[in-house]
DRENKE-914433 format. One record per residue (C-alpha): x, y, z; residue number from 1; residue in three letters. Coordinates in Angstrom, 1 decimal. Example, Ala and Ser with C-alpha at 12.3 -4.5 7.8 and 13.67 -1.06 7.14 Angstrom:
<marfis>
(marfi (12.3 -4.5 7.8) 1 ala)
(marfi (13.7 -1.1 7.1) 2 ser)
</marfis>
This chain:
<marfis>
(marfi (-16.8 -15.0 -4.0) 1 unk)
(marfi (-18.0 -13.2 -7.2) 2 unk)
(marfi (-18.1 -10.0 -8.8) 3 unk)
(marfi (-19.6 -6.9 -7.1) 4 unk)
(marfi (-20.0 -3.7 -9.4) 5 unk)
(marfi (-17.0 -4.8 -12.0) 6 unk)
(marfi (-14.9 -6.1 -9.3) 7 unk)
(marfi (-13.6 -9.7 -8.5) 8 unk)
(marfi (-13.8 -10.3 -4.9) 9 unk)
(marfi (-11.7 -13.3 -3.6) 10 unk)
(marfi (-11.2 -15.1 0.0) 11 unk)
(marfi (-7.7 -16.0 0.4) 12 unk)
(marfi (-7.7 -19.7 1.6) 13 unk)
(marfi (-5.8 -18.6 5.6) 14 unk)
(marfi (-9.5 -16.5 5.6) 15 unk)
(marfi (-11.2 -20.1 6.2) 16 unk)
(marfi (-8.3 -20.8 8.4) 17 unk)
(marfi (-9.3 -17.8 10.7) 18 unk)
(marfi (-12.8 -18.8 10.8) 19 unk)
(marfi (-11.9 -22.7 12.0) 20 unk)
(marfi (-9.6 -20.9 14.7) 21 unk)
(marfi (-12.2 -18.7 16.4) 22 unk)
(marfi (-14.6 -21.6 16.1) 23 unk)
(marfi (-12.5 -23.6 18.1) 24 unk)
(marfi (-11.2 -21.1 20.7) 25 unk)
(marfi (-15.1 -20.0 21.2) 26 unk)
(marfi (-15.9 -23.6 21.7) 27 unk)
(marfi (-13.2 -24.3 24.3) 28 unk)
(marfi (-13.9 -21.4 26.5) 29 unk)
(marfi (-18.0 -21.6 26.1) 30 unk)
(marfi (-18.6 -25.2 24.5) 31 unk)
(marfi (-22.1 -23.6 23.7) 32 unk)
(marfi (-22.9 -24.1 19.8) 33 unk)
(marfi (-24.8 -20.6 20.0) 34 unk)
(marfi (-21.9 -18.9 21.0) 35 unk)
(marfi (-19.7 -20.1 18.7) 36 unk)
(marfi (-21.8 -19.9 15.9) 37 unk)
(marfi (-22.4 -15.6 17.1) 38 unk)
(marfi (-18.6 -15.6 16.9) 39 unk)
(marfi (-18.3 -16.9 13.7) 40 unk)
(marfi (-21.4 -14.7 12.5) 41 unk)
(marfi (-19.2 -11.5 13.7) 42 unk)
(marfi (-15.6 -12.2 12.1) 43 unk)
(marfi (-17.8 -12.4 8.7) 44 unk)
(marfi (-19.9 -9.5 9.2) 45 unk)
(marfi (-16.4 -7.8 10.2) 46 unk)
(marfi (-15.2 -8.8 7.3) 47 unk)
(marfi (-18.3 -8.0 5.7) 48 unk)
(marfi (-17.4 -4.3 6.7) 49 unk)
(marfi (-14.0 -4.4 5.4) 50 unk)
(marfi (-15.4 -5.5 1.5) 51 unk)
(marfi (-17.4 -2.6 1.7) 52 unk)
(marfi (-14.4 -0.8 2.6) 53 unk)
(marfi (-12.5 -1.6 -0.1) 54 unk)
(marfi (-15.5 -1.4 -2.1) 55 unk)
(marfi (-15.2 2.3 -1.2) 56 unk)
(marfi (-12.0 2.4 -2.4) 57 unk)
(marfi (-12.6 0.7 -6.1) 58 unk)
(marfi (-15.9 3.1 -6.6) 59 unk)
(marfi (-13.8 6.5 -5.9) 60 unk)
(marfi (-11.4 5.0 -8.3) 61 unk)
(marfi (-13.9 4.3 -10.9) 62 unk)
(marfi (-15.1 7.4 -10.7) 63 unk)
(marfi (-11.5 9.0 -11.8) 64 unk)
(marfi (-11.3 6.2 -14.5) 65 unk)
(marfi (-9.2 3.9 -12.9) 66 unk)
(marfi (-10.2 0.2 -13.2) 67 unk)
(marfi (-9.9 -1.9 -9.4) 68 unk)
(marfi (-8.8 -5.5 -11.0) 69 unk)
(marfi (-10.0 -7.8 -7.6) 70 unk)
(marfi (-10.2 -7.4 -4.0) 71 unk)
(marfi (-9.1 -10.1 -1.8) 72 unk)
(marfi (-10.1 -10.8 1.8) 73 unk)
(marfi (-7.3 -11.4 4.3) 74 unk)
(marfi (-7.0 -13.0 7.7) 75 unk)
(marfi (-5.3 -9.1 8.5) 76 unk)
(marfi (-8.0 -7.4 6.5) 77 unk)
(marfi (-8.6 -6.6 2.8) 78 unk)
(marfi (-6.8 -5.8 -0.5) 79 unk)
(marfi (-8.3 -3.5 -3.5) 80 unk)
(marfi (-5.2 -3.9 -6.1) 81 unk)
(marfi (-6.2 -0.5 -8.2) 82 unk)
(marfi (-4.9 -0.5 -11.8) 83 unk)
(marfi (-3.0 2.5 -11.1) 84 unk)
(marfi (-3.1 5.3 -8.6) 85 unk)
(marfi (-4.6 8.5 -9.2) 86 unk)
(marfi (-2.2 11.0 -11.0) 87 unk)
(marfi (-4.2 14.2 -9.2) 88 unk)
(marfi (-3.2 15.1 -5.6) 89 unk)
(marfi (-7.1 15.3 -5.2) 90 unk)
(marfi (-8.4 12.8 -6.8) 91 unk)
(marfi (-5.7 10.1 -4.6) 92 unk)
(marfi (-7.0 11.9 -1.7) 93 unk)
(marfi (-10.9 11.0 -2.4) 94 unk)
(marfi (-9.5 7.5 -3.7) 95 unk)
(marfi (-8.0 7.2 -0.1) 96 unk)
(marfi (-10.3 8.4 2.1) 97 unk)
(marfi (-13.2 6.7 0.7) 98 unk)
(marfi (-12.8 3.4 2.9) 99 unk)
(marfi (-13.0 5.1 6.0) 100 unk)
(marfi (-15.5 7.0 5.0) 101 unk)
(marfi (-17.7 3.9 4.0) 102 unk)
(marfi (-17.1 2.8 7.9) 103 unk)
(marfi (-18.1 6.3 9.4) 104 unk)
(marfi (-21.1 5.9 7.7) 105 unk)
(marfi (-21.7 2.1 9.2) 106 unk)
(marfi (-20.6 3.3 12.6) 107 unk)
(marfi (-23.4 6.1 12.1) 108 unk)
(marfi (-26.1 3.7 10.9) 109 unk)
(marfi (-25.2 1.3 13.8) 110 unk)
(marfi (-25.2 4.4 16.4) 111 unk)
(marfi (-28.6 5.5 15.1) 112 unk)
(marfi (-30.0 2.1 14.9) 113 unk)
(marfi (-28.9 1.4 18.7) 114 unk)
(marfi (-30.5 4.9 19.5) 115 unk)
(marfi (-33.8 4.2 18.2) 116 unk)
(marfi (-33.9 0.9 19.7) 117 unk)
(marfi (-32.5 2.1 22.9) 118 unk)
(marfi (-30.2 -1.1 23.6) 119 unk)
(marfi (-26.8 1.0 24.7) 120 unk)
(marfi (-25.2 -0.3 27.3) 121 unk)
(marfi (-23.0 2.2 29.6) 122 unk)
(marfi (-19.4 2.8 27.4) 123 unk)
(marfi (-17.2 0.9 30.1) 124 unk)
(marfi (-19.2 -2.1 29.3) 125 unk)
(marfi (-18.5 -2.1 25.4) 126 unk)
(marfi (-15.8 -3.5 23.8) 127 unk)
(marfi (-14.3 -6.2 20.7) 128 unk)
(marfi (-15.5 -9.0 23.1) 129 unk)
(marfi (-17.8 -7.8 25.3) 130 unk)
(marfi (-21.6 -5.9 24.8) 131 unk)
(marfi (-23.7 -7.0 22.0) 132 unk)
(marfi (-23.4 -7.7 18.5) 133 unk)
(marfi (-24.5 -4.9 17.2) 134 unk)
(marfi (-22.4 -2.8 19.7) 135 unk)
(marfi (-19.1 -4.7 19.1) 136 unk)
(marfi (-20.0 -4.1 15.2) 137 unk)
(marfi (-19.6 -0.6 16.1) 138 unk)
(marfi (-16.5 -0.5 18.0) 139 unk)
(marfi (-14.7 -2.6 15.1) 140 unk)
(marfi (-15.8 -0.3 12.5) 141 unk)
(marfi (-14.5 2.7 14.7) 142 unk)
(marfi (-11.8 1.2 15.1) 143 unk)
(marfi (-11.2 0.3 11.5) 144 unk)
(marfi (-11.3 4.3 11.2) 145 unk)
(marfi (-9.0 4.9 13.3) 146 unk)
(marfi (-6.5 2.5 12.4) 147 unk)
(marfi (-6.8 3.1 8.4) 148 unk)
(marfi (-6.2 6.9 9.6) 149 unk)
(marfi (-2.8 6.7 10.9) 150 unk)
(marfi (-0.6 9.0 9.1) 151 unk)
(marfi (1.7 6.5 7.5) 152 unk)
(marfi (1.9 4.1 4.7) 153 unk)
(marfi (0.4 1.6 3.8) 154 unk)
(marfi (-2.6 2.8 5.7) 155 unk)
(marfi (-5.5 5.0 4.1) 156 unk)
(marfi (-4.3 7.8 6.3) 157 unk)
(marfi (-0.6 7.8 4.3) 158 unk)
(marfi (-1.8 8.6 1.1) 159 unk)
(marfi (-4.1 11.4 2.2) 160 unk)
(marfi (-1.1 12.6 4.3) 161 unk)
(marfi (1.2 12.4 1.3) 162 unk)
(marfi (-2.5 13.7 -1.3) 163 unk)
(marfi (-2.3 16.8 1.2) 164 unk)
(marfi (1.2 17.6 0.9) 165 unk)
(marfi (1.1 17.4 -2.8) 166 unk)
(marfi (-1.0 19.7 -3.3) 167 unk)
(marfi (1.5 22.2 -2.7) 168 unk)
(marfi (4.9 20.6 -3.2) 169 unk)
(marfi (6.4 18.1 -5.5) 170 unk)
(marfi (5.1 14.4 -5.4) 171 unk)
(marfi (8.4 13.1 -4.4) 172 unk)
(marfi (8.9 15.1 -1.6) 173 unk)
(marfi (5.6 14.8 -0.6) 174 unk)
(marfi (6.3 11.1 -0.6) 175 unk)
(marfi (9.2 11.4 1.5) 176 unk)
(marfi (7.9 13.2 4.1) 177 unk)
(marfi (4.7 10.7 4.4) 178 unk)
(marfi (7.2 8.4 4.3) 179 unk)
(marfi (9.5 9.7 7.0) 180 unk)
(marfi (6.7 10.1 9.4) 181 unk)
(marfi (5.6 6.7 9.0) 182 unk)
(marfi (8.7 5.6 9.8) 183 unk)
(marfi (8.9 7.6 12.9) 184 unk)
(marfi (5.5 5.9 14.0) 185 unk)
(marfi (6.7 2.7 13.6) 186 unk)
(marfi (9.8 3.2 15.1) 187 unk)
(marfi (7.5 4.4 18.5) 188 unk)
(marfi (5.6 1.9 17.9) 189 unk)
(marfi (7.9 -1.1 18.0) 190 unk)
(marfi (9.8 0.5 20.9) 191 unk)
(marfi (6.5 0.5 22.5) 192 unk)
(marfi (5.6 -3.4 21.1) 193 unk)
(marfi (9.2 -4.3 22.7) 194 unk)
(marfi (8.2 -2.9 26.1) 195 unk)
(marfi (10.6 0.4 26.1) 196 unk)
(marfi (8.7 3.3 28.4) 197 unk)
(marfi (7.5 0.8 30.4) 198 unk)
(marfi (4.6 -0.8 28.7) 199 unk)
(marfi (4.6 -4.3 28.1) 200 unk)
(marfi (5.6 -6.3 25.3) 201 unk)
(marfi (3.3 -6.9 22.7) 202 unk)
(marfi (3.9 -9.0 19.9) 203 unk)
(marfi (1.1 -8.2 17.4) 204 unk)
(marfi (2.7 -4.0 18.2) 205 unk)
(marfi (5.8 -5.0 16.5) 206 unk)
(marfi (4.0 -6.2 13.7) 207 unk)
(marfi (2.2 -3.1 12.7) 208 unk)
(marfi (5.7 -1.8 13.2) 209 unk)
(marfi (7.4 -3.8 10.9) 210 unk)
(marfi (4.7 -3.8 8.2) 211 unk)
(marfi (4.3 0.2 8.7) 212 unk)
(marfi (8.1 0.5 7.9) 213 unk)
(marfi (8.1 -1.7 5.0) 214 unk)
(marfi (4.9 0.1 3.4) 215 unk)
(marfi (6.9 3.2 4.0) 216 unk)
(marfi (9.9 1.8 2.3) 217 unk)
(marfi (8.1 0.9 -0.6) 218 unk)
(marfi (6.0 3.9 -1.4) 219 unk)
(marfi (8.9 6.0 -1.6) 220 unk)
(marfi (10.9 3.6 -3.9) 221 unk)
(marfi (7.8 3.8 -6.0) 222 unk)
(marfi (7.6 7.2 -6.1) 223 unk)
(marfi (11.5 7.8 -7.0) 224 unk)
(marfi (10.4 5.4 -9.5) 225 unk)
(marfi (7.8 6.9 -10.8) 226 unk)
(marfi (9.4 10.4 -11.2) 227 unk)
(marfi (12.6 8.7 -12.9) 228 unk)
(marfi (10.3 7.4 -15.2) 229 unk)
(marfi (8.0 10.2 -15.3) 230 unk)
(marfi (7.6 11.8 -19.4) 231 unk)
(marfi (9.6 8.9 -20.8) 232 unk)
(marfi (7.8 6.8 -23.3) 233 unk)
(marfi (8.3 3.5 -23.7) 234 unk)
(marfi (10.7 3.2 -26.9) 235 unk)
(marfi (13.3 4.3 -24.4) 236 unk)
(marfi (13.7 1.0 -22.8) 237 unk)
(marfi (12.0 -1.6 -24.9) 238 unk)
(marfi (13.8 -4.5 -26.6) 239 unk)
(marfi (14.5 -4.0 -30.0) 240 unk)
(marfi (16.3 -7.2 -31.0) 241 unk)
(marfi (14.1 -10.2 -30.0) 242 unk)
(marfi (12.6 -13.7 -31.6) 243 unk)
(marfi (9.4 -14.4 -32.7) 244 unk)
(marfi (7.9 -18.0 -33.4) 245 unk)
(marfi (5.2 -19.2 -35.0) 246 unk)
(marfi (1.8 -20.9 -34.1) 247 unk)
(marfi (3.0 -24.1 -36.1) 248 unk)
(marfi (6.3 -24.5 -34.6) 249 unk)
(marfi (6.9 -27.0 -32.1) 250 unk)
(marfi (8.3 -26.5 -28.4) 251 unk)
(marfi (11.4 -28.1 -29.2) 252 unk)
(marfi (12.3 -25.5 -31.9) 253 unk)
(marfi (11.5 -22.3 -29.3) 254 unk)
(marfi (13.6 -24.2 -26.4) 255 unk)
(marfi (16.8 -24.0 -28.2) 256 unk)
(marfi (15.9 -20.6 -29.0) 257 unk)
(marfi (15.5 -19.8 -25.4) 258 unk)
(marfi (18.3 -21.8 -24.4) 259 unk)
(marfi (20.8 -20.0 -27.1) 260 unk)
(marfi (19.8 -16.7 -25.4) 261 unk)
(marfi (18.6 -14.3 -22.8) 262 unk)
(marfi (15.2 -13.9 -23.9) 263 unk)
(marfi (12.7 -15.0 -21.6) 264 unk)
(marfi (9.2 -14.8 -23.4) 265 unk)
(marfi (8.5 -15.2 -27.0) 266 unk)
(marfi (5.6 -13.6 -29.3) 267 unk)
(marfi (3.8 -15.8 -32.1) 268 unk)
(marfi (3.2 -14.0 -35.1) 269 unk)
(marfi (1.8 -15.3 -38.7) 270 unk)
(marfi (1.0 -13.5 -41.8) 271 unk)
(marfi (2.3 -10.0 -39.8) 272 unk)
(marfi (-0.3 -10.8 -37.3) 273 unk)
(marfi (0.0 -10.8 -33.6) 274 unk)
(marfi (-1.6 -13.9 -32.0) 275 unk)
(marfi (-0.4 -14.8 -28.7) 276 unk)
(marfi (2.5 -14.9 -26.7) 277 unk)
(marfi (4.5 -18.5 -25.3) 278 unk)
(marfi (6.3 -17.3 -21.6) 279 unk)
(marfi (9.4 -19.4 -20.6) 280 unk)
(marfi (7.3 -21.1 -17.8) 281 unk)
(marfi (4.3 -22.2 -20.0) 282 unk)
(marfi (7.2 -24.0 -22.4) 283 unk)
(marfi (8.7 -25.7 -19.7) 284 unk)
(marfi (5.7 -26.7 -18.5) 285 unk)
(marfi (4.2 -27.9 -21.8) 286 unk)
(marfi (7.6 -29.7 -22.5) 287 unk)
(marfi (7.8 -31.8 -19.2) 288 unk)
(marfi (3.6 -32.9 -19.5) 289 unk)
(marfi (2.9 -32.8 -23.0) 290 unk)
(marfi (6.3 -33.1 -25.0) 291 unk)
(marfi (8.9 -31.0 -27.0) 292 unk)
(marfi (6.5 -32.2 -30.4) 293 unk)
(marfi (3.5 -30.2 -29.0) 294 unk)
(marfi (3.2 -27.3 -31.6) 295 unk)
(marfi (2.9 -23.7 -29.7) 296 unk)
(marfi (-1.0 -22.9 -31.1) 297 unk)
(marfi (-1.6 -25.5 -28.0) 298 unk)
(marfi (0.3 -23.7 -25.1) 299 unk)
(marfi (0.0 -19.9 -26.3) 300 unk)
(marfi (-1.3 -17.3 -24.2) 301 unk)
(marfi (-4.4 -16.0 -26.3) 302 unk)
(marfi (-5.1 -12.9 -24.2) 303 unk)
(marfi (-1.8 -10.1 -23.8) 304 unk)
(marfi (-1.4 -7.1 -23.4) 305 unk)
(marfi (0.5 -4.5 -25.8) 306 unk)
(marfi (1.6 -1.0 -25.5) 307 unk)
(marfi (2.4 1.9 -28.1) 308 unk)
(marfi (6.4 2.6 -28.4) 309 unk)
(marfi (5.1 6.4 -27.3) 310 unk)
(marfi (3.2 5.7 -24.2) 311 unk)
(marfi (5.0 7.0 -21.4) 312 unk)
(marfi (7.4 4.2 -19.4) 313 unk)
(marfi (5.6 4.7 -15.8) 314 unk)
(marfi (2.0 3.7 -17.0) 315 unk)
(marfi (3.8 0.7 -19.1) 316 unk)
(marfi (5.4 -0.3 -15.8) 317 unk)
(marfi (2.6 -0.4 -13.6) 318 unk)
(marfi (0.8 -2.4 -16.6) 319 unk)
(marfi (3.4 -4.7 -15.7) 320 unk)
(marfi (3.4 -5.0 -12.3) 321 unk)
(marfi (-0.2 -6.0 -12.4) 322 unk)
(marfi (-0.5 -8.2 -15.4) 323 unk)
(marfi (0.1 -12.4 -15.1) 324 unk)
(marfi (2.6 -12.0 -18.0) 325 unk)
(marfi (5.8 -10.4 -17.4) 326 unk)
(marfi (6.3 -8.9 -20.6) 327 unk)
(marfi (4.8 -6.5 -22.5) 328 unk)
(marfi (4.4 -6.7 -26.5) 329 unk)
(marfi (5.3 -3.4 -27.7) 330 unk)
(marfi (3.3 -3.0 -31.1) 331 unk)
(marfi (3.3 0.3 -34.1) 332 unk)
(marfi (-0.3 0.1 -35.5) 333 unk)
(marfi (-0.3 -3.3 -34.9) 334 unk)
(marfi (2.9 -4.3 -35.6) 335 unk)
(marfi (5.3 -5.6 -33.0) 336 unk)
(marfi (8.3 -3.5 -32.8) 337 unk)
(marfi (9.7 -4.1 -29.5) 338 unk)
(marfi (9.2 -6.2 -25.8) 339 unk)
(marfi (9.0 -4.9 -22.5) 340 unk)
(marfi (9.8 -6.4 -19.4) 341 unk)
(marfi (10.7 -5.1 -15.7) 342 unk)
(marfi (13.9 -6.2 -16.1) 343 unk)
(marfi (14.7 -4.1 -18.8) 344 unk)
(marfi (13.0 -1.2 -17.0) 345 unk)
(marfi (15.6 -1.9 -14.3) 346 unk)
(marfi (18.4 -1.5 -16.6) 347 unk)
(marfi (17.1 1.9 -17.9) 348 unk)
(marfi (17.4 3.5 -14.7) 349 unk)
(marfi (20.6 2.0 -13.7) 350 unk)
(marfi (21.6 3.7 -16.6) 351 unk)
(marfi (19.7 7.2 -16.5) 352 unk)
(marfi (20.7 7.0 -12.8) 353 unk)
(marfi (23.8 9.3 -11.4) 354 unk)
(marfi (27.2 7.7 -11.0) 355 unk)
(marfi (27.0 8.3 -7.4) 356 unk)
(marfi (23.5 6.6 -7.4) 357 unk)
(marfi (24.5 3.0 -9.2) 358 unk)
(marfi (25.9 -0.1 -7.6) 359 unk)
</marfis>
């Protein structure tokens, strides 16, 4: 869409598919083209609402130095993909609960806006599909609130939960109880979805349940992550032994190279110098369009990341997680002295975890 204070906002291409479906189901209730078109006109200034949610988010972050790399727009809402998350207790919880925030204050606007103009229309009346525009506006943005405030991950009102906690008890364990009552709530929640205490079934219930218990999951695998990794700098686990190639050779060269071992990505230096780095699908690629004689100047990643050997491992992992390459060029004023790859991170805490812990 384009970039809004620093940030690349995208539309993922099922958002368009969303738009054709409501379209068409508007149309075959009410074949009226003003109808449909007011539809259409409220899923984007919904949507609308939730950018300016996650705008929230990627300002608070800003403000605590951490850089949002893009939002995108969902059919099930929005992502803000945050560099990192806040190290303070404090400072995650403001990161958090800024979204909401931004829709309180929309609600409020649309409240006093409705007030002044004096178009409410008695509560029973007002709904996601019924009342006017303005009013259904306002019942999606509370809504929004309420939703993004349930106490369980992935939700908004997760990491406050868990920001709370941690402000006066470990990080893990303030992780793992978020996480364990987010659990419980989807567990209720898809026993409710399956029509258990005699409600009936729903469908889009289970869901929320599913994806409630997988965010849950996932936070606190981070977390045990994070505090395995926590004050260990990255010399630890990089990749001492490893190939280089140079901006003249040609593909053929670096294939057998990658074929003789287990080395996935390979850095091109000259004269000492760092210049780019070839990845094992960029060579494959190049190889099957362009030829095994193309030289690697052509096919070269010119923009990579690099890390000093004594930066700590968990910032170097999460570098990882959101960069397009998946290695990291480990350089000693700027010389490369090692690689770093998730892989290898996983090996490290195979091997710094307990015997009872392994696999």
């Amino acid at each position: 869409m384009g970039r809004i204070g620093g940030v690349d906002v995208y539309i993922h291409a099922t958002f368009l598919l969303l738009l054709a479906w409501v379209g068409i189901s508007t149309w075959t209730e009410q074949p009226n083209i003003a109808a449909t078109l007011i539809s259409i006109l409220l899923i984007l200034a919904i949507f609308g609402c939730v950018l300016l949610h996650e705008l929230g988010h990627a300002f608070a972050a800003k403000r605590f130095g951490i850089v949002t790399r893009d939002i995108t727009l969902l059919p099930i809402g929005g992502v803000a993909r945050l560099e990192r998350m806040p190290d303070k207790p404090l400072q995650e919880l403001w990161v958090a609960i800024a979204g909401p925030l931004v829709n309180v204050a929309i609600a409020a606007a649309l409240i006093i806006g409705l007030t002044l103009s004096k178009q409410w229309t008695p509560l029973n009346e007002m709904g996601l599909t019924s009342g006017s525009f303005v009013q259904q506006l306002l019942i999606v943005n509370v809504s929004l609130v309420v939703f993004n405030m349930i106490p369980a991950f992935p939700m908004d009102g997760g990491r406050v939960l868990r920001a709370i906690l941690a402000l006066t008890m470990d990080y893990t364990v303030a992780t793992r109880i978020a996480a364990t009552i987010g659990k419980v709530i989807a567990l209720i929640g898809g026993l409710i979805g399956f029509g258990i205490f005699g409600f009936e079934m729903n469908p889009f219930l289970i869901f929320i349940a599913l994806f409630i218990w997988i965010g849950a999951s996932q936070e606190a695998g981070m977390a045990q992550v994070k505090t395995a990794l926590s004050r260990i700098p990255v010399r630890r686990a990089m990749q001492t032994a490893f190939q280089t190639v140079h901006p003249s050779d040609e593909l053929a060269s670096v294939l057998e190279l990658a074929m003789a071992g287990s080395q996935t990505d390979f850095p091109v230096v000259a004269d000492g110098r760092l210049h780019g780095i070839l990845t094992r699908s960029d060579l494959l690629t190049a190889v099957a369009k362009q030829g095994s004689q193309t030289i690697v100047a052509d096919v070269m990643r010119r923009e990579f990341e690099t890390v000093e050997p004594d930066d700590l491992l968990e910032f170097a992992l999460a570098r990882l997680q959101n960069s397009p390459c998946r290695t990291l060029l480990v350089a000693r004023s700027g010389q490369l002295v090692g690689l770093l790859t998730p892989d290898l991170v996983g090996e490290f805490l195979s091997i710094q975890a307990p015997p009872s812990q392994r696999r």
